[in-house]
C-alpha atoms as an extended CHARMM CRD file, in Angstrom:
* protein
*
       115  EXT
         1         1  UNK       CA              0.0000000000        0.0000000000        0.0000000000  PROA      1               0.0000000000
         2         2  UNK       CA              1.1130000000        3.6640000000       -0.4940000000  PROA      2               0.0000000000
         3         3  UNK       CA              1.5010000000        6.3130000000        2.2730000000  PROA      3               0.0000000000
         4         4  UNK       CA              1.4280000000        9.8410000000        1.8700000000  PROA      4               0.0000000000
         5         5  UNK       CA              4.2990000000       11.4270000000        3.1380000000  PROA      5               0.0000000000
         6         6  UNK       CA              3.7990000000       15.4910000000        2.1960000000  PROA      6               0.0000000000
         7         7  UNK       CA              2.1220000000       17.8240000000       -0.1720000000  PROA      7               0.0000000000
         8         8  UNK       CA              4.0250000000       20.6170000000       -1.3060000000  PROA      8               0.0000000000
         9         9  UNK       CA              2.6130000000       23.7180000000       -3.6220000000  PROA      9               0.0000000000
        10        10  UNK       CA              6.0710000000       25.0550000000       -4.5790000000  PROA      10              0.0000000000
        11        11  UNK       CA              4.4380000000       28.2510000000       -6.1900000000  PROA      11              0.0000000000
        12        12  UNK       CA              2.4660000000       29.2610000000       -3.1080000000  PROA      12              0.0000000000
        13        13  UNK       CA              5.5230000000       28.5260000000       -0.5720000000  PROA      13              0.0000000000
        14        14  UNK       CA              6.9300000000       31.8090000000        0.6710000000  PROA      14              0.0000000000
        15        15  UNK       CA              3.6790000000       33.9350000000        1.3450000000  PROA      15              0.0000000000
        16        16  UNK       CA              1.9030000000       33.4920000000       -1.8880000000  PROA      16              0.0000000000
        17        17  UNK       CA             -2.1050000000       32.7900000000       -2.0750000000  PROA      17              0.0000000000
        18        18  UNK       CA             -4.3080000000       32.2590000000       -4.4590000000  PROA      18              0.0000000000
        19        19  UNK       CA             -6.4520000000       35.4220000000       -5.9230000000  PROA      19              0.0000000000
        20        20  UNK       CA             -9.0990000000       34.0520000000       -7.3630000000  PROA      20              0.0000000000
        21        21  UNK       CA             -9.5980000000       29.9280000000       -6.6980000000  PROA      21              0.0000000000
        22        22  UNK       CA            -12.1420000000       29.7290000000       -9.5280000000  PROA      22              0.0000000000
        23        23  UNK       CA             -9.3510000000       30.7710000000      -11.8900000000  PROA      23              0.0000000000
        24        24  UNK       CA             -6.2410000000       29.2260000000      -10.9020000000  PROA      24              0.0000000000
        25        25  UNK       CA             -3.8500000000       27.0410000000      -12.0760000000  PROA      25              0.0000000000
        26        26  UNK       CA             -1.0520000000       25.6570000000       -9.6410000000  PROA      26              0.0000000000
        27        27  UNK       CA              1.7690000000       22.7910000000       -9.6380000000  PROA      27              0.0000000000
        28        28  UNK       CA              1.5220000000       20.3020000000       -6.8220000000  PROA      28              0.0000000000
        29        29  UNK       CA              4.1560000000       18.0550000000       -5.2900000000  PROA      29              0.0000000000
        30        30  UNK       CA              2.9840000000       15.2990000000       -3.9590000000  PROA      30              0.0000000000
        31        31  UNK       CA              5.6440000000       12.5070000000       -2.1970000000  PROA      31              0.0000000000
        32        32  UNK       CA              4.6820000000        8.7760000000       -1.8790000000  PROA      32              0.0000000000
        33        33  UNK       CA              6.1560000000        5.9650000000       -0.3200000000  PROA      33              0.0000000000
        34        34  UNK       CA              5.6900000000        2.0080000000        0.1300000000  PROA      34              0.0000000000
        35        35  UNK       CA              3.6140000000        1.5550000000        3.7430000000  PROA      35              0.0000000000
        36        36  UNK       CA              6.0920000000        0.2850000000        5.7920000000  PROA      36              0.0000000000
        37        37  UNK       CA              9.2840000000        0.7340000000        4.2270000000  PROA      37              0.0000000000
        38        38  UNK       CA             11.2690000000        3.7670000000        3.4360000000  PROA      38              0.0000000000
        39        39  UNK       CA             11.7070000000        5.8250000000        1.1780000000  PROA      39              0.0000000000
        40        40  UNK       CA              9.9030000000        8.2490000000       -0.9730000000  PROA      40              0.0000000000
        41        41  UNK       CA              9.3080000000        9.3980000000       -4.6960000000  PROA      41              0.0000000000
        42        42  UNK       CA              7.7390000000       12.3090000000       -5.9650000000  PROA      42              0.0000000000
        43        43  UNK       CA              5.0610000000       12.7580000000       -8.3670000000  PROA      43              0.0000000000
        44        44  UNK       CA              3.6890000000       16.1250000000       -9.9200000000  PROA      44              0.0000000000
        45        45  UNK       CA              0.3780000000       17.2970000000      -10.8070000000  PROA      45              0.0000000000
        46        46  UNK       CA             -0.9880000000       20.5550000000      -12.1510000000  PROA      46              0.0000000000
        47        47  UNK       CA             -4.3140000000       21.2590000000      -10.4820000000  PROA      47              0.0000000000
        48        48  UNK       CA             -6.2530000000       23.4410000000      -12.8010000000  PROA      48              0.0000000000
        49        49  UNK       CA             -9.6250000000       25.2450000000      -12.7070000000  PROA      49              0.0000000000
        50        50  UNK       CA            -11.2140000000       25.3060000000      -16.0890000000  PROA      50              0.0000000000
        51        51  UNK       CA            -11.1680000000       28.9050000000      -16.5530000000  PROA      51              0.0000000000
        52        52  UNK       CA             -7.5460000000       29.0410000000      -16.4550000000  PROA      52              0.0000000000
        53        53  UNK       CA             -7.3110000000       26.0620000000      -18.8060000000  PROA      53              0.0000000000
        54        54  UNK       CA             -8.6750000000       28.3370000000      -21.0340000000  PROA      54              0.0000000000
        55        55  UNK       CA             -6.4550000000       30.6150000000      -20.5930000000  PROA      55              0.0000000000
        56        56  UNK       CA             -3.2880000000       28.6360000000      -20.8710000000  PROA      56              0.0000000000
        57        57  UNK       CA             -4.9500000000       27.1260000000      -23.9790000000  PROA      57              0.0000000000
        58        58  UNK       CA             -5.1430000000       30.5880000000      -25.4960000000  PROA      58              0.0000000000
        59        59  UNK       CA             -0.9860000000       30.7330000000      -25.4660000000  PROA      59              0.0000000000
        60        60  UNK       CA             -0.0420000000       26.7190000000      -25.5480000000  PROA      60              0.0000000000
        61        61  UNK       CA             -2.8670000000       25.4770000000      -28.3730000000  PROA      61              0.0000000000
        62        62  UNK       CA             -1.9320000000       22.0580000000      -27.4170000000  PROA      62              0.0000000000
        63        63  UNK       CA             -1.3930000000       20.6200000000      -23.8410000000  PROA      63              0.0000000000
        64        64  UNK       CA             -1.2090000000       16.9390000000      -22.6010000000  PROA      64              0.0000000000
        65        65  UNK       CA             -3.7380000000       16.2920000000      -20.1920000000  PROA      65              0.0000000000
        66        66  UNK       CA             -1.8910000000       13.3220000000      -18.3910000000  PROA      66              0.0000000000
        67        67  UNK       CA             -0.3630000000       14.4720000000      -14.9510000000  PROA      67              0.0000000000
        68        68  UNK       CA             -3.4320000000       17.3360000000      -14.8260000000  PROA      68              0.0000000000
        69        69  UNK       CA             -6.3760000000       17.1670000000      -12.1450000000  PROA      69              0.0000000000
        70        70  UNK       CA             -9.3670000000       19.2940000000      -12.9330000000  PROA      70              0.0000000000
        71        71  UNK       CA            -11.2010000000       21.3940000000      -10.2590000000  PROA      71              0.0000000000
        72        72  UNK       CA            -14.0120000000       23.6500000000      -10.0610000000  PROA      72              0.0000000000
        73        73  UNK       CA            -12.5390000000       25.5340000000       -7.8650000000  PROA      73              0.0000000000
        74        74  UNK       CA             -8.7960000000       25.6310000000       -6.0060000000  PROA      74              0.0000000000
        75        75  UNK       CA             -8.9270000000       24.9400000000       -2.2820000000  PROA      75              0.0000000000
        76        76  UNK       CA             -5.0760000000       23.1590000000       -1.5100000000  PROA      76              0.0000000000
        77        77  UNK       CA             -6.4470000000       21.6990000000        1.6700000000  PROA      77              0.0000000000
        78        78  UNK       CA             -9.5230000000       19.8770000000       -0.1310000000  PROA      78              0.0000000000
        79        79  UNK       CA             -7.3730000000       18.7280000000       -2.8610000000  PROA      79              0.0000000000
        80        80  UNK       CA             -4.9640000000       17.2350000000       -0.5850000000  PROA      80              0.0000000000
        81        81  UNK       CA             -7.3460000000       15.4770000000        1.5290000000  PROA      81              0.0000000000
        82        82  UNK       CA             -8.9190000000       14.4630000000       -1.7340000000  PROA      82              0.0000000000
        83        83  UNK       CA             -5.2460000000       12.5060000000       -3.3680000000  PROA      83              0.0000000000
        84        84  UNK       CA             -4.5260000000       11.4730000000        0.2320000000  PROA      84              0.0000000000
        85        85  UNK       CA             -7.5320000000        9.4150000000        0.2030000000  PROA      85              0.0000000000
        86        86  UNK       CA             -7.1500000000        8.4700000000       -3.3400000000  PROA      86              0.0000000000
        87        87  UNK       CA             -3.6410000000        7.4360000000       -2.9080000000  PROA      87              0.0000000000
        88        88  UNK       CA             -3.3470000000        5.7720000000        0.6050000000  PROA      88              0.0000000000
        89        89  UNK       CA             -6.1580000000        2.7900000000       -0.7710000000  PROA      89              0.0000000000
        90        90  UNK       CA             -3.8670000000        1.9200000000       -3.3690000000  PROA      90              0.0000000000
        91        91  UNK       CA             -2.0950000000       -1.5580000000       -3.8040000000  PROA      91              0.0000000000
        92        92  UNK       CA             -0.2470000000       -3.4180000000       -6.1370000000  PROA      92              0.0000000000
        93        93  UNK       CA              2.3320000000       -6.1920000000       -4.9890000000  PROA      93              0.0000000000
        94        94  UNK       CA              6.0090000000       -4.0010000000       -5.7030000000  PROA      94              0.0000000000
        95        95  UNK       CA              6.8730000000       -0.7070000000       -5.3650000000  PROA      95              0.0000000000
        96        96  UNK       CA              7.5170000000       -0.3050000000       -9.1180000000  PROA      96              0.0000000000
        97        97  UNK       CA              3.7760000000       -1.2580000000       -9.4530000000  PROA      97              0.0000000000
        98        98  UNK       CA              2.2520000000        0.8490000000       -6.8750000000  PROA      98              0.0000000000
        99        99  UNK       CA              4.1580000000        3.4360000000       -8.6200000000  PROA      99              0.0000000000
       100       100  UNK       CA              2.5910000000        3.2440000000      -11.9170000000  PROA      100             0.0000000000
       101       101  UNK       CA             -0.4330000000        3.5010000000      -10.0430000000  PROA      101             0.0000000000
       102       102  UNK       CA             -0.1350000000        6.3940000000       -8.3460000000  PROA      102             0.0000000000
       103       103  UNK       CA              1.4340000000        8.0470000000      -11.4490000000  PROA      103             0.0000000000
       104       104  UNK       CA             -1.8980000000        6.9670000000      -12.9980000000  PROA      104             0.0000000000
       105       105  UNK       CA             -3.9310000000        9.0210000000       -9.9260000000  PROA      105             0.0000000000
       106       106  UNK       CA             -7.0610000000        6.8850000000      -11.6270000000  PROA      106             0.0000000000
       107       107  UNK       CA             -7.9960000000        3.1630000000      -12.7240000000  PROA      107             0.0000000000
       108       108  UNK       CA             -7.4820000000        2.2830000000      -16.7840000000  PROA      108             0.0000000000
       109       109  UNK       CA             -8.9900000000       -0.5440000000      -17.7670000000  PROA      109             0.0000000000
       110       110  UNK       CA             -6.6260000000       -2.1210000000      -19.2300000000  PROA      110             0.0000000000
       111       111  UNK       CA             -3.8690000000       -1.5870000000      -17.3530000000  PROA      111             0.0000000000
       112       112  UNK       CA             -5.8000000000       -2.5650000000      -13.8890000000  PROA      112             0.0000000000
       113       113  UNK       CA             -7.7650000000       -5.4020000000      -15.2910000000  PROA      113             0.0000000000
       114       114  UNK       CA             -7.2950000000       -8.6280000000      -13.1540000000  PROA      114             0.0000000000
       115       115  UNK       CA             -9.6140000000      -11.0070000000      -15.0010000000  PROA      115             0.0000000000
């Protein structure tokens, strides 16, 4: 199983905040190790309100959505407590596994089929 070891929001360290949270767009840090073992790895997501989506799609006409988590609104705290609950029920038998999972933040058929 994974454990959640810290969030970080490298853009709003040092005394930033968010103006508006129903336009915002920030990069979030999230670090992840194997329950019960050490270590750590860290994943990155960019948590995005669709306004600002908009906007970045205005000067980048083409973005990748993998790595991106959609949100009507940007609260850190309630998107942490979201991935920590997300994250924390997964399992997969190695680390390299669990991994892919969490990389994955959601199930793919195809990949997660067991049948």
């Amino acid at each position: 199983m994974a454990r959640v070891i810290s969030f970080r929001w490298p853009d709003l360290e040092f005394g930033r905040s968010i103006d508006d949270p129903a336009h915002a767009c920030e990069l979030l840090e999230v670090y992840v190790g194997p329950q019960g073992e050490p270590g750590e790895e860290r994943f990155q997501i960019t948590v995005c309100t669709p306004s600002a989506l908009a906007e970045q799609l205005q000067h980048h006409p083409f973005l990748i959505g993998r790595h991106w988590l959609f949100v009507p609104e940007l609260h850190p705290a309630e998107v942490t407590r979201w991935l920590n609950i997300r994250i924390s029920v997964l399992e997969a038998p190695t680390w390299r596994e669990l991994a892919e999972k969490i990389g994955r933040i959601g199930a793919w058929e195809f990949e997660d089929y067991d049948g």
